[in-house]
C-alpha positions in Angstrom: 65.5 150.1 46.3 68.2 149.8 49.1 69.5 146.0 49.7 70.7 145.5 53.3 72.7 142.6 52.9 73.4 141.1 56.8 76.1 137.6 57.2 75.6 136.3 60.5 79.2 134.8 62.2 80.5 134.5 58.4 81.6 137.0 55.9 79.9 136.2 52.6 81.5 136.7 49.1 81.3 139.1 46.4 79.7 136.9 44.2 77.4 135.4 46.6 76.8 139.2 47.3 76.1 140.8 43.5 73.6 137.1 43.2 71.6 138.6 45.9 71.7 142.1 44.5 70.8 140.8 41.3 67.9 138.5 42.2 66.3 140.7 44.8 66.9 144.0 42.5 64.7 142.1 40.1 61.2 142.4 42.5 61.3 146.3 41.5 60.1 145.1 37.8 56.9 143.5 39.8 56.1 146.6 42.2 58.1 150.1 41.8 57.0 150.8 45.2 59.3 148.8 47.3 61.1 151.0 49.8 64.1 148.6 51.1 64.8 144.9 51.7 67.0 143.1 54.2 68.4 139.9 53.7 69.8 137.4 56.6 72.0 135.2 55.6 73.2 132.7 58.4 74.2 129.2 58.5 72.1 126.4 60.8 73.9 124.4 63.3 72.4 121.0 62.3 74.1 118.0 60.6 71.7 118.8 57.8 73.3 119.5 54.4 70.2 121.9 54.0 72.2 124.5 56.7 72.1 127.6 54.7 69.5 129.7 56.1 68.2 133.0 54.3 65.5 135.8 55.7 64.6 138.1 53.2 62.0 141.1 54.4 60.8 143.1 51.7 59.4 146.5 53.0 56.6 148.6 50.8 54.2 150.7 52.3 52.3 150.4 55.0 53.3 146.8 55.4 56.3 144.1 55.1 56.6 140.8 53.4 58.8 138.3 54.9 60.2 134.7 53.4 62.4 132.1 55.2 64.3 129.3 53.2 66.6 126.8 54.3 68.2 124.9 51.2 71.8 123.1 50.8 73.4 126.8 49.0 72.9 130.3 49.9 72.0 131.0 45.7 69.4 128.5 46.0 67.7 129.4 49.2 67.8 132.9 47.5 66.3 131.9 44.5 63.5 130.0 45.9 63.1 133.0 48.7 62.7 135.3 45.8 60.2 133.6 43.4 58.2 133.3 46.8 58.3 137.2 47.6 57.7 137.9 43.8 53.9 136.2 44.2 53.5 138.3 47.4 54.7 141.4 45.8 52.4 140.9 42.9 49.7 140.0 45.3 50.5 143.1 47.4 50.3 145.3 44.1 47.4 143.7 42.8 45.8 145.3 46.6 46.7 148.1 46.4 45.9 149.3 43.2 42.7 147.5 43.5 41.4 150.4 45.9 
């Protein structure tokens, strides 16, 4: 699977990066049939400490599964966004080989 990795207005670092590769690479154990996924990594203009925004899209055939989280740390928006899009991915499989 091919991680598309996208910093908006910041440059992230290579261990924020390789947490994301790690975390995300792990949703190929759930479904072997995930083409590529694009995370969005940007940071919110409120006063909030919870201004770490992250958009992870998933794509597998014939469709696209999306999660938004907005926690206090990129590695924890990350880790919340990807426990989400492993229920949809098992979901998704469970569909698919359903038929």
């Amino acid at each position: 699977m091919e991680i598309q990795i996208q910093s908006i207005h910041f440059k992230a670092d290579r261990k924020l990066i390789d947490h994301i590769n790690e975390k995300v690479g792990k949703l190929n154990h759930y479904f072997e049939g995930i083409l590529n996924s694009e995370i969005f990594l940007r940071l919110d203009k409120s006063d909030n400490a919870e201004n770490k925004v992250v958009e992870i899209k998933v794509m597998v055939p014939g469709n696209e599964l999306y999660v938004k989280r907005q926690c206090k740390t990129f590695e924890e928006a990350i880790d919340t966004g990807v426990d989400a899009l492993t229920k949809q991915v098992k979901k998704y499989k469970e569909k698919t080989i359903g038929h």
